[in-house]
C-alpha positions in Angstrom: 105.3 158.6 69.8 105.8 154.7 69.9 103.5 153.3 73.0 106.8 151.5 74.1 108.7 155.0 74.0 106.0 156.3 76.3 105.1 154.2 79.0 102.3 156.2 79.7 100.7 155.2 76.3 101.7 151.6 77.2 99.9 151.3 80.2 96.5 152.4 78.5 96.4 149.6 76.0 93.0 147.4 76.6 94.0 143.2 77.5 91.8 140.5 77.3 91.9 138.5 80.6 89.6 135.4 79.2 87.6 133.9 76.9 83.8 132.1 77.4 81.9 130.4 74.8 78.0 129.7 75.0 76.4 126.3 75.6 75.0 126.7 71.9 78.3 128.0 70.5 76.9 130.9 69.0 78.5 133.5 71.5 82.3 134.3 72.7 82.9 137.1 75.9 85.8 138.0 77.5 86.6 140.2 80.4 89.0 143.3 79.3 91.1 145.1 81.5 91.4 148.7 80.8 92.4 152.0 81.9 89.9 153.8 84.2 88.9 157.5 83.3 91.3 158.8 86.2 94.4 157.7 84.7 95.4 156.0 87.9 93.3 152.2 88.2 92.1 149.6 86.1 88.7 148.5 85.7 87.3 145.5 84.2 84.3 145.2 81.6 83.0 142.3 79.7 82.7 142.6 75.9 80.8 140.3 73.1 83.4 138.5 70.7 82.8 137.3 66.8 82.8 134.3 66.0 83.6 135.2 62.8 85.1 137.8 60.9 83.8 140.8 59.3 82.0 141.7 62.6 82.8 144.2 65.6 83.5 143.9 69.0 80.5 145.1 71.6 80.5 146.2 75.1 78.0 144.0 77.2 78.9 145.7 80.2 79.7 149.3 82.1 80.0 150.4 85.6 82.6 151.7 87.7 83.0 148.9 89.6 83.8 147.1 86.9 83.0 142.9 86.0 84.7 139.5 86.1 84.4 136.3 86.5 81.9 136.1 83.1 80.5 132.4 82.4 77.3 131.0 81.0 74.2 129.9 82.3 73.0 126.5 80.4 70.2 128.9 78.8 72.6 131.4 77.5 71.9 134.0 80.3 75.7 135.4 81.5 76.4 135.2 85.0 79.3 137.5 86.5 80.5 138.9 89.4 80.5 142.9 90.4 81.2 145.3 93.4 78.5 147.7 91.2 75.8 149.2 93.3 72.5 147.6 93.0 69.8 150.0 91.8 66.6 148.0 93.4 68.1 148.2 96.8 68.6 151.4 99.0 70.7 153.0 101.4 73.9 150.7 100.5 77.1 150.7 102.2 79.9 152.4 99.8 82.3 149.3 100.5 80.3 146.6 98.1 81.3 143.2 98.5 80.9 141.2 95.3 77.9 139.9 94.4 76.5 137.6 91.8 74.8 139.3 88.6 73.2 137.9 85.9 72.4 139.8 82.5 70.0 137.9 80.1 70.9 136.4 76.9 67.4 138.0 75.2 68.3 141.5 76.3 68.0 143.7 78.7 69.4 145.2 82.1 71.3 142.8 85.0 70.5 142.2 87.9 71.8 141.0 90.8 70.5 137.4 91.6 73.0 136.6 94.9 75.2 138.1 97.2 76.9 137.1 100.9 77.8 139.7 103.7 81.6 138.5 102.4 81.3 138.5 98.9 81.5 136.0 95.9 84.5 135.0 93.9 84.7 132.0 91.4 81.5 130.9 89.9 80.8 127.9 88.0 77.3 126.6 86.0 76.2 123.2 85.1 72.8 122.1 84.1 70.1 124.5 86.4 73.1 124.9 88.9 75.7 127.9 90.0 78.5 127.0 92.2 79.9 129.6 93.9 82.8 130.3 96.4 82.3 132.9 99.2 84.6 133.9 102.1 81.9 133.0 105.1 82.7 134.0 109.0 82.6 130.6 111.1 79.5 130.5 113.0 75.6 131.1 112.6 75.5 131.9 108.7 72.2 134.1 110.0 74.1 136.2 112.0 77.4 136.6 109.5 76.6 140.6 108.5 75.7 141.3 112.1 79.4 140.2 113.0 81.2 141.7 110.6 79.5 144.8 111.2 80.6 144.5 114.9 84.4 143.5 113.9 84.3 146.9 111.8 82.4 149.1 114.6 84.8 147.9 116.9 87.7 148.6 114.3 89.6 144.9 114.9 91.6 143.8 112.3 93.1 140.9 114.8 92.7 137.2 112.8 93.3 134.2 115.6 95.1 131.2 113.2 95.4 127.8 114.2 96.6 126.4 111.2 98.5 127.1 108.1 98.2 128.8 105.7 97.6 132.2 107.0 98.5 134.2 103.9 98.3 134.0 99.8 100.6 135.5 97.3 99.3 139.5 98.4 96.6 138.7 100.9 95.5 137.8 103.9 93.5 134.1 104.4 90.6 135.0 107.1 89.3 135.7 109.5 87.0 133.7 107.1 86.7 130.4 105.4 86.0 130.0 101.5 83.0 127.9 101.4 81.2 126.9 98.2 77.4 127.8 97.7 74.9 126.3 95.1 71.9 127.5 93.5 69.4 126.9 91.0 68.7 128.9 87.9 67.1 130.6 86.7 65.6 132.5 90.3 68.3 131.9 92.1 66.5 131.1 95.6 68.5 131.0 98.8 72.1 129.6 97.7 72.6 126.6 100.1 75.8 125.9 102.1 77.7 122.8 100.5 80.8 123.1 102.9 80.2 123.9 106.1 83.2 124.4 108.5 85.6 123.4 105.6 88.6 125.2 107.8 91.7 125.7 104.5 90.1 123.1 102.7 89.0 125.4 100.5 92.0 128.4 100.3 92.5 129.4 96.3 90.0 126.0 95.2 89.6 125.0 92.0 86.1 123.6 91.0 83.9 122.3 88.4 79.7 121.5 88.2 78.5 118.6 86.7 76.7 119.0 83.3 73.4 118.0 85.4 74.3 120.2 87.9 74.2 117.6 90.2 77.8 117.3 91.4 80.5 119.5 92.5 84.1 118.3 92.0 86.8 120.7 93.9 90.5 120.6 95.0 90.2 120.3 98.4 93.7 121.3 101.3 94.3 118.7 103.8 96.8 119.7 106.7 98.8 117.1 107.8 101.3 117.2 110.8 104.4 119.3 111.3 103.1 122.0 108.6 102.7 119.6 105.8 99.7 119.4 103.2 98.2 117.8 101.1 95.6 118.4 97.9 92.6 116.2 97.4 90.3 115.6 94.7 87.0 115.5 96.1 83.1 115.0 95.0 80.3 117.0 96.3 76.5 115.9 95.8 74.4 119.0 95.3 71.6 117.9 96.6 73.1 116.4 100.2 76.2 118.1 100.4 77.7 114.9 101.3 81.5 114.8 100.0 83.4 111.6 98.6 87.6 111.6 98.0 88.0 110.8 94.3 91.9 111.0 93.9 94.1 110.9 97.3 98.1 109.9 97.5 100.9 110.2 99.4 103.4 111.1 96.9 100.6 113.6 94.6 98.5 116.5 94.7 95.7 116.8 93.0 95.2 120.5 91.7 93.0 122.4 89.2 92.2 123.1 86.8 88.9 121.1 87.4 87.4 119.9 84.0 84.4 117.4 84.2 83.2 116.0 80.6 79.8 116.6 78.6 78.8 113.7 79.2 79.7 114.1 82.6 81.6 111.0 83.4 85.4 111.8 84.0 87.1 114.4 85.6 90.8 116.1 84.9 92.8 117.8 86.6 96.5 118.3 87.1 98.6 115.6 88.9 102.1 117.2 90.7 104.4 114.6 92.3 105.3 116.2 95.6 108.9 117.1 95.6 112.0 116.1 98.3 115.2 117.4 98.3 116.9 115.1 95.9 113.1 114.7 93.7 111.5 117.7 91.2 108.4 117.9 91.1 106.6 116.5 88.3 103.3 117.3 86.8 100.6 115.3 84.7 97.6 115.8 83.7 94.9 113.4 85.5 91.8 111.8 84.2 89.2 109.6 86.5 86.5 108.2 86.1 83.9 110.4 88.3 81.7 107.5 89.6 84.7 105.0 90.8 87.4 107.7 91.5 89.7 104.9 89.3 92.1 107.0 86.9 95.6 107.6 85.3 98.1 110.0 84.5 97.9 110.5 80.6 100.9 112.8 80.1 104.4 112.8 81.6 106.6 115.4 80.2 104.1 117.4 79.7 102.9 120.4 82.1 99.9 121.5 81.8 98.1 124.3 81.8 94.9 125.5 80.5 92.6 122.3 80.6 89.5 121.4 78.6 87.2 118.6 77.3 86.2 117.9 73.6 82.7 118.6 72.9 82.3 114.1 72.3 84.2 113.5 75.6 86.9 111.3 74.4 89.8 113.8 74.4 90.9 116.6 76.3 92.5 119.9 74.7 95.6 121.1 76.5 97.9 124.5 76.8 101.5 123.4 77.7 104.6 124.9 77.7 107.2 123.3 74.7 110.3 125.1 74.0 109.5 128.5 74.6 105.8 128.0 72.8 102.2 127.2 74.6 100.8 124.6 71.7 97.4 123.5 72.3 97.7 119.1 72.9 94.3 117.0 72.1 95.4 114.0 74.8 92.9 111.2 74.3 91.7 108.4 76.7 94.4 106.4 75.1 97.6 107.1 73.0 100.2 109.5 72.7 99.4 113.1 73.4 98.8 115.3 69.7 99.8 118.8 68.7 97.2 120.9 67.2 98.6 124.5 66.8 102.0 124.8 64.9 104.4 127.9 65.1 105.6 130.1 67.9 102.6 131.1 69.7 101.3 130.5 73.3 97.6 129.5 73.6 95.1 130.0 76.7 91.3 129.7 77.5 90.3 127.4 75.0 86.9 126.6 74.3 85.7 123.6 72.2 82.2 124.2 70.0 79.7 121.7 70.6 79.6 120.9 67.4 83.2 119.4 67.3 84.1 122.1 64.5 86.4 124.0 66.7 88.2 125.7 69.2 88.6 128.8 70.1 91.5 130.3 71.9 93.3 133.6 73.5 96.3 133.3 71.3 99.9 135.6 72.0 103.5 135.0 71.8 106.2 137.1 73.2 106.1 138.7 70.2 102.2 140.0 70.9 99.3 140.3 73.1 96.6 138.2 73.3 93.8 138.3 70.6 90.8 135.9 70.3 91.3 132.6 67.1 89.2 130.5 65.6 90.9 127.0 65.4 89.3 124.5 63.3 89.3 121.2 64.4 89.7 118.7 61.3 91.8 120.8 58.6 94.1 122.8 61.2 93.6 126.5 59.6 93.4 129.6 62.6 91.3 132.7 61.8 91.9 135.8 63.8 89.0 137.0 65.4 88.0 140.9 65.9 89.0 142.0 69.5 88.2 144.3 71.4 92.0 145.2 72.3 93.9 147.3 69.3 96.6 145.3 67.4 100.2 146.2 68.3 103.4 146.7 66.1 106.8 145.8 67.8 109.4 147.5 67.9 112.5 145.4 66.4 112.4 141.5 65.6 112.1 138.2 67.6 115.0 135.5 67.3 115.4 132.3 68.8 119.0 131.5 69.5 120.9 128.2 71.7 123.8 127.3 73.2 124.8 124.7 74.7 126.1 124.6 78.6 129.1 123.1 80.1 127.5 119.4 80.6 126.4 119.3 77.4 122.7 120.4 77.3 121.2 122.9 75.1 120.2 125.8 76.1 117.5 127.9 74.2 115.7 131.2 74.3 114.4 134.8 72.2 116.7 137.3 71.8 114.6 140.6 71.0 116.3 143.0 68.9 116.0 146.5 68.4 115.6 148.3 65.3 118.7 149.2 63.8 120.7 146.3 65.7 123.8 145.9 63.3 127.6 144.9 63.2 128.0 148.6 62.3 125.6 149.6 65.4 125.8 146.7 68.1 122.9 146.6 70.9 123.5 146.7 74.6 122.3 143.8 76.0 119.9 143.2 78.5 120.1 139.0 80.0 116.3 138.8 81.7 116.4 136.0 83.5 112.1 134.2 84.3 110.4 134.3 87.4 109.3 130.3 88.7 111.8 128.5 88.8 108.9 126.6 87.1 108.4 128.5 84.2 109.3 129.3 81.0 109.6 132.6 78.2 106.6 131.7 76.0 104.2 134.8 75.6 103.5 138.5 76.2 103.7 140.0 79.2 102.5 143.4 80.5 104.7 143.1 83.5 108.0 141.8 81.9 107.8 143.8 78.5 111.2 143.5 76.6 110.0 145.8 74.0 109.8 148.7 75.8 113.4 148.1 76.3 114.0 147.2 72.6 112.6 150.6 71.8 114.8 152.3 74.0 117.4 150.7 71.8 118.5 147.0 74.0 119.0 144.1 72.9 117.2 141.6 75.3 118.3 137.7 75.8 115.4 135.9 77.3 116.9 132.3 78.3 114.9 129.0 79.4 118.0 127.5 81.8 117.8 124.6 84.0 114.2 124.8 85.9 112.4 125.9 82.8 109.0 124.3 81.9 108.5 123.1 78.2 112.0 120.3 77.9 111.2 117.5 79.9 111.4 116.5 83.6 115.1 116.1 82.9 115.5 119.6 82.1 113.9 120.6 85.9 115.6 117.9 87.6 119.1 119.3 86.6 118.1 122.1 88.5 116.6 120.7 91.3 118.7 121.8 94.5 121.2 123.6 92.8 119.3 126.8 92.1 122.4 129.3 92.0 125.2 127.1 90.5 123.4 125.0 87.9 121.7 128.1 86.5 124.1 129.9 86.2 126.5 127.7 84.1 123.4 128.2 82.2 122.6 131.6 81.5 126.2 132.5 81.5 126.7 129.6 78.1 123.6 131.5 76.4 125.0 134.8 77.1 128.3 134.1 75.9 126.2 132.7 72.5 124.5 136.1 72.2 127.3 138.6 72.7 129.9 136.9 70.5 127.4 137.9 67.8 128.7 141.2 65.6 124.8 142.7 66.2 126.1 142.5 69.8 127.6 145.2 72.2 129.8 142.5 74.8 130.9 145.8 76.6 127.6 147.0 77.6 125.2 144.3 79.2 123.1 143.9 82.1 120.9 141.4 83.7 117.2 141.8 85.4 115.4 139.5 87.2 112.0 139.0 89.3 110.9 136.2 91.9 113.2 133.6 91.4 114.4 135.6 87.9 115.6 138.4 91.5 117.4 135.5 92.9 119.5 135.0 90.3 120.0 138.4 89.5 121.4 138.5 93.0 123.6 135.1 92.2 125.0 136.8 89.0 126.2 140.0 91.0 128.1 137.8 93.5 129.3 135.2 91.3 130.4 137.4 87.9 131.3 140.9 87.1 130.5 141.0 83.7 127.8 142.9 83.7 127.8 146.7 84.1 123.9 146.8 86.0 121.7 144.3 88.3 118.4 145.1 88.3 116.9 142.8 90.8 112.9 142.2 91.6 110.8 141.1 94.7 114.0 138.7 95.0 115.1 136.4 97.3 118.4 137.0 99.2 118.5 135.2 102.4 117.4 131.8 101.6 117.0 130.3 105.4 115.2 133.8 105.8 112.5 133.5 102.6 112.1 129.2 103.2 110.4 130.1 106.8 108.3 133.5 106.1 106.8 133.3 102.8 103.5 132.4 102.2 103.8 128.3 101.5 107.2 127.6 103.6 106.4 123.8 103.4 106.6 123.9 99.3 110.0 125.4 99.3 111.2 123.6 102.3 110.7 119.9 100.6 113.3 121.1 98.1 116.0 122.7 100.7 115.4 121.2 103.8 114.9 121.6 107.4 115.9 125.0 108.6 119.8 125.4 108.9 120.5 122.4 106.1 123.1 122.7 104.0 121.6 124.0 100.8 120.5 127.2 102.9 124.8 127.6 103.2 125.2 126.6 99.7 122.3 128.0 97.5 121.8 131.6 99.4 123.2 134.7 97.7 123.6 136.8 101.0 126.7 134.3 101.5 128.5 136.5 98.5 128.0 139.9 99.4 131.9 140.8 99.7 131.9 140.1 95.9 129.8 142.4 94.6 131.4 145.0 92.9 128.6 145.8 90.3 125.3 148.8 91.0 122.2 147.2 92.3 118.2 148.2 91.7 116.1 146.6 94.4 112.8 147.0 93.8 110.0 145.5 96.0 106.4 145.5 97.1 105.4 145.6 100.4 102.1 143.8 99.8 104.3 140.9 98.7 103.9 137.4 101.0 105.6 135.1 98.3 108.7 136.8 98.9 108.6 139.0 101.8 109.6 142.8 102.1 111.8 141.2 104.6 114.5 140.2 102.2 114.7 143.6 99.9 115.2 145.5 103.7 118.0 143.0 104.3 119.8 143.2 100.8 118.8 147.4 100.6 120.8 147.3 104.1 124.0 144.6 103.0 124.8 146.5 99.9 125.2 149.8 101.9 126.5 148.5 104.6 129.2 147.0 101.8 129.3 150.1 100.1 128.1 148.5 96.7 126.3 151.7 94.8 123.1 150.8 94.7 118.9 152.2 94.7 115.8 150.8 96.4 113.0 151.4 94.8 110.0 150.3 97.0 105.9 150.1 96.4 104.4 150.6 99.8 100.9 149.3 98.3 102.1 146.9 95.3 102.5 142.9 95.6 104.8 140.7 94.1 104.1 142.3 90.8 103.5 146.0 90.1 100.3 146.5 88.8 98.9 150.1 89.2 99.3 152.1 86.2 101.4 155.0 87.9 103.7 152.3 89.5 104.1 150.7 85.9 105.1 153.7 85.0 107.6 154.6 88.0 109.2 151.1 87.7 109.9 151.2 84.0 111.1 154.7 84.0 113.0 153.9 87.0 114.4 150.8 85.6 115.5 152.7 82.7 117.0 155.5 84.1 119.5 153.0 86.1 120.1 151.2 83.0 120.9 154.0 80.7 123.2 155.5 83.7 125.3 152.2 84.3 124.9 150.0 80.9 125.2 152.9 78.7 127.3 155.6 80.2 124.8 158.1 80.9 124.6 160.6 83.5 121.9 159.6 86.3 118.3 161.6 85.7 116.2 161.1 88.4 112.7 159.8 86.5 109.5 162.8 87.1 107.3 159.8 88.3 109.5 159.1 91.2 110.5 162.8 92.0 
């Protein structure tokens, strides 16, 4: 049976979440995410990439705790980060907190070389140095496992805030500070304290070492009055922990990734102009010079992503969205940004040899998962790399279609389509409509898989509308402040393009979305009943609601307003609840702070209070995405189930994983 008939089979297959290259360029690792032997978790491992072909794949790593985090050591020694138990020490506590391992490049066992009484997270290396962040109690460092041992005796949960933010996407910010650590290799001696007292400067940093290992250059969160932010760029001397501002403005914030140059003499990072309510934001990428703090924006329409310097410091290589593709960009210190990869993939993780020669990369598309390439620099030609993830067959075939909307933009996206699609056999359709708004449909996804759906025999239109990343600042300015209406005109143009085509069933469609993808889903339903089904994700449904409880209410607050403004009257999809006639899926996480449970309770209860038919299907312990294997399973089989009843005619089967 096909792994997208069986979602079971599906959730098993092995992914590769990164991609490290030694100092020396002899060595790739990644971290894979896998199924655990239970059938019912993920665990993590880090395995030993070619460089070539003709070779195989090897495991570095194996424990039940799994591994991530994997970078080098200057030396070629690997450092990552574990909850594994440590066999030199006895009598350990069964919750582990991260700690810091280190597994040699000559051979032989890890060992763990740091830990903190709150764990590690990120680690970076540079020269004989390891940066790395920890979540630290505020007080005598001395006495920090002494008082969380009495906050966990004493069973209190209770966090005191006096600032914002207080929560991050699925999890709580305290009762402790991220502060950032530094070591020397290869012993690893007491880590010293480079940010003491750092209150949120430090929530969800992004930071980079020196090649010396002198310097330390990190985002760093400034809170400003009445709620607002900003993000810094700031410098950190190893050796003094003394801290300099490199990049600081009133209209930008300064954001990683953090990328400092071999010869360590600029910085990059990404520039985002901070949005108002009649101004998108706007993102750049950022290079300084790292003594002066002096620097420019070298890209404009460009948003990028993964960040990276050439190994002879004069360029940087880029990942950024381009009409529905990830290209990888070499942007120089001067001239016009240059495309290196051609076709339809979508790049991430690369990593430049130190030889100039060549790149490697995590390359995917929507069309595939991601498997290691070899990119070479000065002739252009990508070799596919052994992985340690199987290669996967698609069901059906990938094709890019347009239209253009009602003021005269084009509008472009993939349309998958199932085997068998034909005049003589039209698909259903399925409009799936990105999370963001900021984004864009340009590679595979494990949460948003259209062909599981193609194998199940629907057509599936993923659109880039107004908001999308990848056309230009025009293309999110359009947008900007006009969420529901301006959108819509949008999808509705594409999705008139897709059924009018013979291989196309116009009588049986539906339309899915999650995030912001759920907030149109819930536009659509009160704005159009076209569609048969509206599946709708971790959406947003009372706008004035979702602006002042989710996790960064000063972000979405610049674009809409004060509380009560007109755009919350406008733009909110609650306001259309009399008009929806078509059958709702809600579906939500509990766990979720970006869009709070709070706004599937309130749409679950207006649809039956409006008599609209309608499900809730809700994840007591999932975030804004779903990401245990049986919940996979249960929200795919679910989503299915309420599709095939609806869109297709069928008579409602209650799925086994949710009986």
């Amino acid at each position: 049976m096909s792994l997208f008939k069986d979602i079971r089979e599906f959730v098993g297959v092995p992914r590769l979440l990164s991609l490290r290259l030694s100092p020396d360029g002899s060595r790739l690792v990644s971290v894979v995410q896998s199924l655990n032997p239970d059938g019912k978790s993920y665990g993590t491992s880090i395995w030993e990439v070619p460089t070539e072909p003709g070779r195989e794949p090897c495991r570095l790593t194996r424990s039940a705790k799994g591994e991530t985090g994997a970078e080098f050591a200057p030396d070629g020694d690997l450092l990552f980060v574990s909850r594994r138990p440590d066999p030199a020490v006895k009598d350990q506590p069964d919750d582990e907190v991260p700690a810091l391992w280190l597994l040699p490049a000559r051979g032989g066992e890890a060992r763990r070389v740091a830990d903190r009484p709150g764990g590690i997270g990120g680690l970076r290396t540079g020269g004989g140095t390891v940066v790395f962040a920890a979540d630290v109690l505020a007080g005598d460092a001395a006495s920090e496992a002494d008082r969380r041992k009495s906050r966990k005796d004493a069973g209190t949960s209770a966090i005191l805030h006096e600032e914002s933010p207080i929560r991050y996407w699925d999890h709580d910010l305290g009762p402790g500070q991220t502060r950032l650590f530094a070591a020397a290799l290869p012993g690893l001696a007491e880590p010293r304290d480079l940010t003491p007292e750092p209150g949120k400067a430090l929530v969800e940093a992004a930071f980079a070492v020196t090649p010396d290992g002198s310097t330390v250059v990190t985002t760093w969160w400034v809170t400003l009055p009445a709620g607002r932010s900003s993000t810094e760029l700031v410098a950190i001397d190893v050796a003094t922990g003394e801290r300099r501002v490199l990049a600081t403005s009133g209209e930008h914030d300064f954001t990683g990734p953090v990328a400092i140059s071999p010869d360590g003499r600029r910085v990059a990072c990404w520039r985002e102009l901070r949005a108002d309510e009649e101004r998108a934001a706007a993102f750049s990428l950022w290079i300084a010079d790292l003594a002066t703090g002096e620097g420019s924006a070298r890209t404009t329409d460009l948003a990028p992503s993964a960040t990276v310097w050439a190994a002879d410091s004069q360029s940087v290589y880029v990942a950024a969205d381009d009409h529905g593709r990830r290209p990888i960009f070499r942007v120089g210190l001067t001239g016009d940004p240059v495309r290196l990869t051609p076709g339809d993939e979508a790049y991430l993780e690369p990593c430049p040899s130190p030889d100039g020669r060549h790149l490697y990369a995590l390359r995917s598309s929507v069309a595939g998962p991601a498997t290691p390439v070899r990119i070479t620099l000065d002739g252009g030609e990508i070799t596919e790399l052994p992985s340690p993830a199987p290669a996967i067959e698609v069901p059906g075939t990938l094709t890019e279609v347009s239209a253009v909307a009602d003021d005269g933009v084009e509008i472009r996206g993939w349309l998958v389509l199932p085997p068998g699609a034909s005049p003589g056999n039209p698909a259903p359709l399925l409009l799936w409509i990105h999370g963001g708004p900021l984004a864009s449909w340009t590679d595979w996804s494990w949460r948003w898989n259209p062909w599981i759906m193609a194998e199940h025999g629907y057509a599936v239109l993923l659109p880039d509308p107004c908001l999308s990343t990848g056309y230009g600042q025009e293309m999110i300015q359009r947008g900007w402040g006009d969420w529901g209406p301006r959108t819509h005109a949008d999808l509705m143009a594409i999705t008139d393009a897709c059924v009018a085509r013979p291989d196309i069933d116009a009588g049986r469609t539906g339309v899915m979305g999650g995030s912001f993808g759920g907030y149109m889903a819930n536009w659509v339903a009160g704005h159009t009943d076209r569609f048969r089904a509206v599946v709708t994700h971790a959406s947003v449904w009372n706008l004035d609601q979702f602006a002042g409880t989710t996790d960064w209410p000063a972000y979405w607050q610049r674009e809409f307003g004060a509380p009560g403004a007109e755009r919350y009257l406008t733009l909110s999809p609650h306001h259309s609840i009399g008009e929806i006639r078509t059958p709702m899926l809600v579906i939500h996480g509990d766990k979720d702070y970006r869009v709070p449970i709070g706004e599937a309770l309130r749409l679950w209860w207006d649809l039956r209070r409006s008599s609209v038919e309608s499900k809730f299907l809700y994840f007591p312990d999932e975030n804004h995405w779903i990401l245990k294997p049986g919940n996979v399973i249960a929200w795919y089989e679910t989503v299915l189930a309420f599709l095939a009843r609806h869109v297709l005619g069928e008579e409602w089967q209650r799925p086994e994983s949710v009986a």
